[in-house]
C-alpha positions in Angstrom: 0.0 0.0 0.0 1.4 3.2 -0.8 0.4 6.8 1.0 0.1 9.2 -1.2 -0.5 13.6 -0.5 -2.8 15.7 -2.6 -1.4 19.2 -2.4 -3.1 22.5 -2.8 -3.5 22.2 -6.1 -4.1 18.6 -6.7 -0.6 17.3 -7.6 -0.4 13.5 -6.1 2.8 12.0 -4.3 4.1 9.4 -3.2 4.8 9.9 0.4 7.6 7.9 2.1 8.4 8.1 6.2 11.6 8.8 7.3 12.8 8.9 11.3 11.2 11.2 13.3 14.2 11.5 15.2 15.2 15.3 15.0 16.5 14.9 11.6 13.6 14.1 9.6 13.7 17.9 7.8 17.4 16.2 6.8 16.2 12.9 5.8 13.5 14.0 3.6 16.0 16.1 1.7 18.2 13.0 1.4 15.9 11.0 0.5 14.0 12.9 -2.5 15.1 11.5 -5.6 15.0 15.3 -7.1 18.0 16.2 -4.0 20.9 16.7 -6.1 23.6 16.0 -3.6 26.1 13.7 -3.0 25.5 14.4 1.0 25.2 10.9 2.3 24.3 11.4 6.4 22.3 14.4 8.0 25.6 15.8 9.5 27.4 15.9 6.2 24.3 18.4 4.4 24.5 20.0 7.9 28.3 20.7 7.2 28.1 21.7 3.6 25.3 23.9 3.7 26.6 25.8 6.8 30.7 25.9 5.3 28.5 27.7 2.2 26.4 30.0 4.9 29.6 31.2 6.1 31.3 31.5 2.6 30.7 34.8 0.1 27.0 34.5 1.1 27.2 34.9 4.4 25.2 38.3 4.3 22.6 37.2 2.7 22.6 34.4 4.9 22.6 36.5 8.2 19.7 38.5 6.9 17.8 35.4 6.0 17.7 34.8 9.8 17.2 38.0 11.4 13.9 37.8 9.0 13.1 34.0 9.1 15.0 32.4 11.8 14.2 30.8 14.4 12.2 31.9 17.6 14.8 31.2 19.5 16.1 34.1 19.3 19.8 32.8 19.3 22.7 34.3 17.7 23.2 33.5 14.5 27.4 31.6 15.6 25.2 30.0 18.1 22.6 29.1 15.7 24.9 28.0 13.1 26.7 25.8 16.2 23.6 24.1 17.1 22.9 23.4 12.9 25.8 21.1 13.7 24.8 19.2 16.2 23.0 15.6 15.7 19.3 15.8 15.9 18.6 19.7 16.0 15.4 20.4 14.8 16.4 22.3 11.5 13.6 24.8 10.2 12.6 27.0 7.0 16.1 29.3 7.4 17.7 26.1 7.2 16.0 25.1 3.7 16.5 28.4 2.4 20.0 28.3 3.0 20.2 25.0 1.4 17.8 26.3 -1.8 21.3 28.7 -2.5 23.7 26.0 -1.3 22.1 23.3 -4.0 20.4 25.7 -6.7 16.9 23.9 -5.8 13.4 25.6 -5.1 12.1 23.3 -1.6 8.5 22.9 -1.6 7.3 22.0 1.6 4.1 20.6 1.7 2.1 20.6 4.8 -1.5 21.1 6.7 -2.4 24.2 7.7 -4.5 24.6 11.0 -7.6 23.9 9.5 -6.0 20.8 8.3 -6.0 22.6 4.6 -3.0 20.7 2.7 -1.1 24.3 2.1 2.6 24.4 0.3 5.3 27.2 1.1 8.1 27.7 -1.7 11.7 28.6 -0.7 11.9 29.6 -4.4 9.0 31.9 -3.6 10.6 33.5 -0.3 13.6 34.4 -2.4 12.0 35.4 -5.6 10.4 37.9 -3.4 13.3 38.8 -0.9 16.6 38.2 -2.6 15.7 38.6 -6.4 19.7 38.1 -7.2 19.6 34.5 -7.0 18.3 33.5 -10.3 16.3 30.4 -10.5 15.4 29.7 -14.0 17.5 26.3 -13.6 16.9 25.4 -10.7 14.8 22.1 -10.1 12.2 21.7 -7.5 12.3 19.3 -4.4 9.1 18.6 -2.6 8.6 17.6 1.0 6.4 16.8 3.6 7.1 18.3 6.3 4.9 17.7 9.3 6.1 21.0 11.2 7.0 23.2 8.8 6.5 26.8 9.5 5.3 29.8 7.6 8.0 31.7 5.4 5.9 34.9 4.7 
């Protein structure tokens, strides 16, 4: 038997579980056939993606959080520290910064509160935020995330 999602506009997947184990934002990315990485564990994409965060995009990175980030209202060293760590509970600045790391658009599907199947783009956040990354090549990779926040 396979589980399948019907997103807002009436695409059909194929959904398949990964661990719910603090990586599962990770795990999903590894395991969509549309990731283009060679990452093979959750702590190597956590490495790669934050060695880019700190790299020539590291403003754009930094502003990505203080408009995104997370509610916990860490710094964004500390932030970046805890990104590194097994198991932390990785969010939407975390997929943006992979979107620019990998050149991919992250859909992330999800229910709303009203249990309304809803999608929110990174491709969309950065179309309307950071209009110098151009995405015409850029292929999409759709998720399920069962937490995933709100971007706008």
């Amino acid at each position: 038997m396979t589980l399948t999602y019907i997103d807002a506009n009436g695409m059909i997947y194929a959904v398949k579980d990964v661990a719910a184990v603090g990586d599962c934002a990770l795990l999903a990315l590894l395991q969509s056939p549309m990731f283009p990485s060679a990452c093979s564990s959750c702590d190597e994409l956590s490495r790669v993606t934050v060695l880019f965060v700190r790299g020539p995009n590291l403003v754009d990175c930094q502003k990505m959080y203080a408009n995104v980030g997370d509610q916990s209202n860490l710094h964004f060293e500390v932030y970046l520290g805890h990104v590194m760590m097994p198991c932390f509970w990785v969010g939407t600045v975390f997929f943006l910064w992979t979107s620019i790391t990998f050149g991919i658009k992250i859909c992330s599907h999800y229910f709303n509160e009203f249990r309304e199947p809803k999608v929110e783009s990174t491709g969309d956040f950065l179309q309307k935020y950071f209009l110098h990354y151009a995405q015409d090549d850029w292929q999409t990779v759709d998720v399920y995330f069962h937490q995933y926040g709100s971007m706008m």
